[in-house]
N, C-alpha and C positions, 0 to 999 in steps of 0.2 A: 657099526661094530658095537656089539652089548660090552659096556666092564664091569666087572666086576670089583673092585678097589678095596683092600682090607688093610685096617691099621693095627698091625697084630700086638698083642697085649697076653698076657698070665690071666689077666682078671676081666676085663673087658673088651674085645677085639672088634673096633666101631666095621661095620660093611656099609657099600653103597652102593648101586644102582643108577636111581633116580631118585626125585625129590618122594616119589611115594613108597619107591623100595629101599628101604634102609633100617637100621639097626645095629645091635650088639648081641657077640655071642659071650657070654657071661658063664663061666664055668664054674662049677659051685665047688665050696671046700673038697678039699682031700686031697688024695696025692698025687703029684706032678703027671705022674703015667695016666690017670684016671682022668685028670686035666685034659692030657692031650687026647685021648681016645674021646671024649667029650667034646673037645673042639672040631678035632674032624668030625663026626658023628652030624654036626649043628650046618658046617661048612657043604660035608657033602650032599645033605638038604638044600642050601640054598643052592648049589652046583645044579641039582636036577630041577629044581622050580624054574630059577630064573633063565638055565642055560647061557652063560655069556661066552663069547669070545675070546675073550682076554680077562686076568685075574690082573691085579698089578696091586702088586705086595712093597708095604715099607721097610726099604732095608734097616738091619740092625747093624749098627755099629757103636763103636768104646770111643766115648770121651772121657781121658782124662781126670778126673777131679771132677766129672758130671755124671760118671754112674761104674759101674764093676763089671768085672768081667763078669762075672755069675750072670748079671742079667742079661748080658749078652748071649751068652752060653743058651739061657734059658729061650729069651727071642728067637736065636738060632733053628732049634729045634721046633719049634712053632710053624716060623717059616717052612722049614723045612719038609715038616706034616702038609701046609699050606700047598707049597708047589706041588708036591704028590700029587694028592689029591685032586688038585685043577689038571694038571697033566692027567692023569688018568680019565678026565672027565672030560678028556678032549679039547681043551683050553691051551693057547698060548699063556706065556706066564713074562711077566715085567715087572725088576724090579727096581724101584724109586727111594731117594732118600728122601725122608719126611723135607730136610732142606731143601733139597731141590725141586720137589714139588711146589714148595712154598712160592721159592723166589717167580712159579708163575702163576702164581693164584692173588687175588685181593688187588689186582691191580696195582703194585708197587717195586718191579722190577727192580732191582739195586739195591734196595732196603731190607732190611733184616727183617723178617716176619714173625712174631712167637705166636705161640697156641692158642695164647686167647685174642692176636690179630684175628686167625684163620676164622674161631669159631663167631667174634664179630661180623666179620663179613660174612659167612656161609648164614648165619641167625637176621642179618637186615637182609639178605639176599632172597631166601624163603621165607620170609618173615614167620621166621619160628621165634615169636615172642614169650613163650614159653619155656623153651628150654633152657636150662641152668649150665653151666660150663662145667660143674663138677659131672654131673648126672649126662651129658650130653657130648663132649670134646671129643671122645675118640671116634664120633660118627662122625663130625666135621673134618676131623682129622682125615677119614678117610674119602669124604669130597673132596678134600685139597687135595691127595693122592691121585685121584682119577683127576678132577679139573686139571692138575698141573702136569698129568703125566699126556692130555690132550692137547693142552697147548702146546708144552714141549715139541710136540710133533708137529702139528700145526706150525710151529716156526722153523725146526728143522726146514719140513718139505719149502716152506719159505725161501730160506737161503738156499739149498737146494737150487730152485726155479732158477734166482738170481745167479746163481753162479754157471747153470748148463746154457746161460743166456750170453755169456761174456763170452 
């Protein structure tokens, strides 16, 4: 099954593939509406090139003291361009919180995982020695998305097995 995996962003929305399909959709100044018409615009391109199966989009949610409702709001609406667009294009649509992605990426189940763990690991793993965490995190971002949203499953069907087995 092809994924597609988007870590959606205002400013930089990391996508991925594979190690050789990946990027950002980078929407230039102006206003919010022109933003979003620009994003789908870049997404439903990659929709028709790559054709995947499944999209699996990072939920947005409000922490507290870690960010506003606005940018939620704003996320929202992104996503929500996001699923269209993959639904119309024929795509199953999955959505993951960046957390939870985490917890099965990098190898370190139980451990709390931050951004620049994910983008460590995803950078020795490809050995993309070149990329910078600032210029580069929200692609990695969305490899943890897809890798953990794989695993995820992968252990589901797991315990699945074990338990149609008892």
């Amino acid at each position: 099954m092809k994924t597609l995996a988007l870590d959606i962003s205002t400013k930089s929305t990391g996508w991925f593939i594979t190690k050789r399909s990946l990027g950002a959709i980078r929407p230039p100044e102006g206003s919010f509406e022109d933003k979003l018409v620009y994003f789908r615009a870049e997404l439903v391109k990659l929709l028709r090139k790559y054709k995947p199966d499944l999209v699996v989009i990072e939920d947005a949610y409000y922490q507290p003291r870690k960010g506003s409702i606005h940018t939620l709001k704003v996320l929202s609406k992104f996503a929500g361009v996001a699923i269209e667009a993959s639904r119309a294009a024929g795509c199953e649509v999955e959505i993951i919180t960046a957390t939870s992605a985490r917890k099965y990426c990098c190898g370190r189940s139980g451990e709390k995982v931050t951004k620049q763990d994910v983008f460590d690991f995803f950078v020795e793993k490809y050995g993309l020695d070149d990329w910078t965490f600032n210029k580069h995190n929200d692609i990695t971002d969305a490899m943890a998305l897809s890798w953990g949203y794989r695993e995820k499953q992968r252990l589901e069907k797991k315990g699945n097995k074990k338990k149609t087995r008892k």
